[in-house]
N, C-alpha and C positions, 0 to 999 in steps of 0.2 A: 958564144952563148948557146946555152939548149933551148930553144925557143920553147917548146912543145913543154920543159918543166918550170919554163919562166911561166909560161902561161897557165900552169896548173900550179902553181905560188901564187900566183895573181889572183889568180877563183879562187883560193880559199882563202886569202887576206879579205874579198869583197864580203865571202859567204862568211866566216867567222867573225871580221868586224876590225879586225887587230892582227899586226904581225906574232904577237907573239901564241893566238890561240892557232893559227894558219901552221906556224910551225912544229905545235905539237902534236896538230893533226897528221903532218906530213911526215914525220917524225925526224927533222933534220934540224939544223942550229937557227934559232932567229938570225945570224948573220949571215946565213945561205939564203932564207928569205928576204930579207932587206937585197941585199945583192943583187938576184935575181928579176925582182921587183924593178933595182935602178936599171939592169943592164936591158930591161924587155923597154921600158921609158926612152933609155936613150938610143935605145933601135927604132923604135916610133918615131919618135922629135915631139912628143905630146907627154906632158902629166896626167897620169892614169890616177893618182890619190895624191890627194894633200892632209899631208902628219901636221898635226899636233901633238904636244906633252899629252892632251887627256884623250885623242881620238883620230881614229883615222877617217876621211869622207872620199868620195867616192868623186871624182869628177866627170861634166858631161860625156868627156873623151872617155873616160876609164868607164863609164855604166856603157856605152855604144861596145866599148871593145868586148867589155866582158860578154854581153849578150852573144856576141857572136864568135870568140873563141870559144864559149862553153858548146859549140855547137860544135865546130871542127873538134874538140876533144870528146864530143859526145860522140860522133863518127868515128874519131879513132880508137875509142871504147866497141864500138859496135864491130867495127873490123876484125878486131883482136877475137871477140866472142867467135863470131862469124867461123874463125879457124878451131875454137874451141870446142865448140859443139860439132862442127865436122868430125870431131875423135871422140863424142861423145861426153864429153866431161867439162862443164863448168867450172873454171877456175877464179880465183882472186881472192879477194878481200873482204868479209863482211864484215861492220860493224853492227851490233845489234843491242838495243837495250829495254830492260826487261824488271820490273819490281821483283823486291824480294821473295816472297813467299813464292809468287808464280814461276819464279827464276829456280829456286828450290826444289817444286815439288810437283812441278807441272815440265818445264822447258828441257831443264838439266838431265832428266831422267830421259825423255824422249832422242835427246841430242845426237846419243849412240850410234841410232840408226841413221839420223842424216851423216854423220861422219864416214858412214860405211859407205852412202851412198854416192857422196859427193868428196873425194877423201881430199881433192885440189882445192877445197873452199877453204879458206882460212879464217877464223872466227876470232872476232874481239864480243866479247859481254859486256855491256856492263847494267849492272844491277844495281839500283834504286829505287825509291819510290819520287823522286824527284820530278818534276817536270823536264825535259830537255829541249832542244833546238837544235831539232833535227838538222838545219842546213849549217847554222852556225857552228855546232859539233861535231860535223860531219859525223852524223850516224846512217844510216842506210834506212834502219826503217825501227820501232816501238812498238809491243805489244802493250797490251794499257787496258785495265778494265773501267768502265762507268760510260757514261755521257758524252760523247767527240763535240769538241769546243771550237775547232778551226776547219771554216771551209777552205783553208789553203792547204790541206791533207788529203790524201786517199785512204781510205778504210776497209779493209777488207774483215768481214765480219766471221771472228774463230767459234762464235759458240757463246754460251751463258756457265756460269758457276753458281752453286747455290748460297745464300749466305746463311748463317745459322750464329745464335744466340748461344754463347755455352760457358762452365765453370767448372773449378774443378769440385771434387766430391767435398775436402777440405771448405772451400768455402760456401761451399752449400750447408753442413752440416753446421758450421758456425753463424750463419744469416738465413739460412733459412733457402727454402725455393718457389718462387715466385710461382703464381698461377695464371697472373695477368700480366702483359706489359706495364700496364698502370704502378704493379705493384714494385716498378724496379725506382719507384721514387721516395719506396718506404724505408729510407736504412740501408739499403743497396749500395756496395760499392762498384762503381762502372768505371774499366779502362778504356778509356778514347781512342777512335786512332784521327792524331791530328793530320792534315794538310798538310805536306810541306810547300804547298804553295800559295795558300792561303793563311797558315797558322790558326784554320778552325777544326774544332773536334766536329767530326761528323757524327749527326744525331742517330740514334736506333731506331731502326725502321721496324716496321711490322706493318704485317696487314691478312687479314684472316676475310673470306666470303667478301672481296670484294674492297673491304672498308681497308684504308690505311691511317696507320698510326705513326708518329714519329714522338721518341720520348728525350728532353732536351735537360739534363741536369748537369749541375756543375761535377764533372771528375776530378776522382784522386789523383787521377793518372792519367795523362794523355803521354802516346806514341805516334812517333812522326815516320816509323819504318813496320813494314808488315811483322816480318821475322817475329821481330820486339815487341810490339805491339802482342804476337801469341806466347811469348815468353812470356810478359806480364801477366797474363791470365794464366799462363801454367803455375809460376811462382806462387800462385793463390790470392793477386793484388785486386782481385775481384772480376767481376762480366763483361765480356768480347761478346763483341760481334765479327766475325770473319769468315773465310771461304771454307764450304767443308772437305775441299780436298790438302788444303792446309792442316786442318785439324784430325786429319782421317785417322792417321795409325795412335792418336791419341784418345781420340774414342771408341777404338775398334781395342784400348790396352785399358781403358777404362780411367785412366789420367786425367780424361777431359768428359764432361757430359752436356750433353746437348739440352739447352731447358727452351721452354715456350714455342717448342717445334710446330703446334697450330698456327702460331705467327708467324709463321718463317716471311721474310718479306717476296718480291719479285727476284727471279735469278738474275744475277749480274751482269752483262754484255762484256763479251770483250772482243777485241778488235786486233788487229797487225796494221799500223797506219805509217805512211811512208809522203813525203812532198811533192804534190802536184808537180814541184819545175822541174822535181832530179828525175833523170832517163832512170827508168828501171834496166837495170842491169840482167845478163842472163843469170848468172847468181843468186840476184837478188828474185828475183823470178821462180827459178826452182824452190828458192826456201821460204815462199811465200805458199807456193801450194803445197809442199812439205806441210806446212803449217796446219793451211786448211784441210789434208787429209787427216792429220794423227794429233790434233790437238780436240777439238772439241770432247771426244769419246778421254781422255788425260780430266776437261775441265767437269765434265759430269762425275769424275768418282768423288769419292767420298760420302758414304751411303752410313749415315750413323747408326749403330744396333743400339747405342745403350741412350733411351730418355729419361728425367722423371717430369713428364709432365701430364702427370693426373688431372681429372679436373677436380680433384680431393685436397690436392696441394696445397698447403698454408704458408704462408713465411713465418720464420720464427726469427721473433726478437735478438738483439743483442741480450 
């Protein structure tokens, strides 16, 4: 038996929940997991989990062991670096996950340069707007904008994005353009973008000298992914709300225009957040401050030329 990879089967059956999301993290066959699993048990003389059909649980013995194999494997992580950075260069694995549009038009364009810099890191994305689990999914760390919900997180704060209200010309000239927010509940069509962890549209914000407003109407159209969510307003399916570095080369080509720009709401926080328990990695370390050099000055562009938001503006009927 390989102890050292029974035991890192082991950690990720505890942290993932089940054999069989352990083994797709690990990328090997559930029956090398199970195996694994049995032969670390019968080196012990202890049951470390007890299966069920619907679940796996963790036992007294197997929560003691884990806590303190994850340490010896944390050490022998740190070992490894310890030689790595002696040559200068970080290597391994990072898993990173990142929403769409930011994944697009913010991270993906940046990435070049870390690849240059770090050419030994090896990189998985994945792009959603999902919520994830970071330790059950063994991701490394989450860029994320809005509000941090768990204090079982680190947060390292990238900057603010701005959000902006916009449509395209097409349906502006067919409905008309709004002068107030008030007025987007006259005959307005508004595309949502929904939750996909709540399954709520979130409301349009604004706030002008202070006061904030939130406008709260049933949509034609709600989107559960960014990308889509700005497709929909390109297609002409009516009013977004989203990031202006998202919508930049579509305003700057006049495809898209920015309306109610006095209201723009508060800029959007976002963040690089990572799990209190996992050791940070040297890896994960350097593409953390990677981050925080060359991302904020990425989340600030999108500087829109073209408005029509006169204070003359009327909306015009259907």
């Amino acid at each position: 038996m390989d102890q050292v990879l029974a035991m890192r089967a082991f950690a990720r059956v505890v942290e993932s929940g089940g054999f069989t999301r352990a083994a797709d993290s690990l990328d090997v066959p559930l029956a090398t997991v199970s195996k694994l699993v049995r032969e670390l048990e019968a080196h012990l003389g202890v049951r470390l989990l007890q299966r069920t059909t619907r679940r796996v649980t963790v036992t007294p013995e197997g929560q003691d062991y884990y806590a303190k194999s994850t340490r010896i494997l944390r050490d022998l992580e740190d070992i490894d670096a310890s030689f790595n950075l002696a040559r200068g260069k970080p290597r391994g694995h990072l898993r990173i996950d990142v929403g769409g549009s930011t994944a697009r038009d913010v991270l993906i364009p940046l990435l070049p340069d870390f690849v240059a810099r770090y050419p030994d890191i090896r990189i998985d994305l994945g792009v959603s707007d999902r919520s994830v689990d970071l330790i059950g999914d063994n991701v490394d760390c989450v860029i994320r904008g809005g509000p941090l919900e768990s204090s079982s997180l680190v947060a390292r704060r990238l900057g603010e994005a701005a959000l902006i209200t916009c449509a395209t010309p097409g349906y502006l000239r067919q409905y008309g353009t709004p002068a107030y927010p008030a007025e987007l509940k006259n005959g307005h069509r508004l595309v949502s973008y929904v939750s996909s962890q709540t399954g709520r549209a979130m409301p349009f914000r604004f706030e002008r000298d202070g006061e904030k407003t939130e406008i709260k109407v049933e949509h034609r159209i709600g989107v559960n992914e960014s990308n889509a969510h700005l497709a929909a307003c390109m297609a002409g399916l009516g009013i977004v709300q989203t990031f202006a570095y998202a919508a930049e080369s579509s305003l700057r080509d006049g495809s898209l225009v920015e309306i109610l720009k006095r209201w723009r709401p508060a800029p959007y926080p976002f963040h690089v957040v990572y799990p209190q328990s996992r050791h940070v990695t040297h890896r994960l370390r350097v593409f953390i401050e990677w981050l925080l050099e060359v991302f904020p000055a990425r989340l600030r562009e999108g500087k829109p030329s073209t408005t029509t938001d006169s204070p003359n503006a009327r909306p015009r009927r259907r």
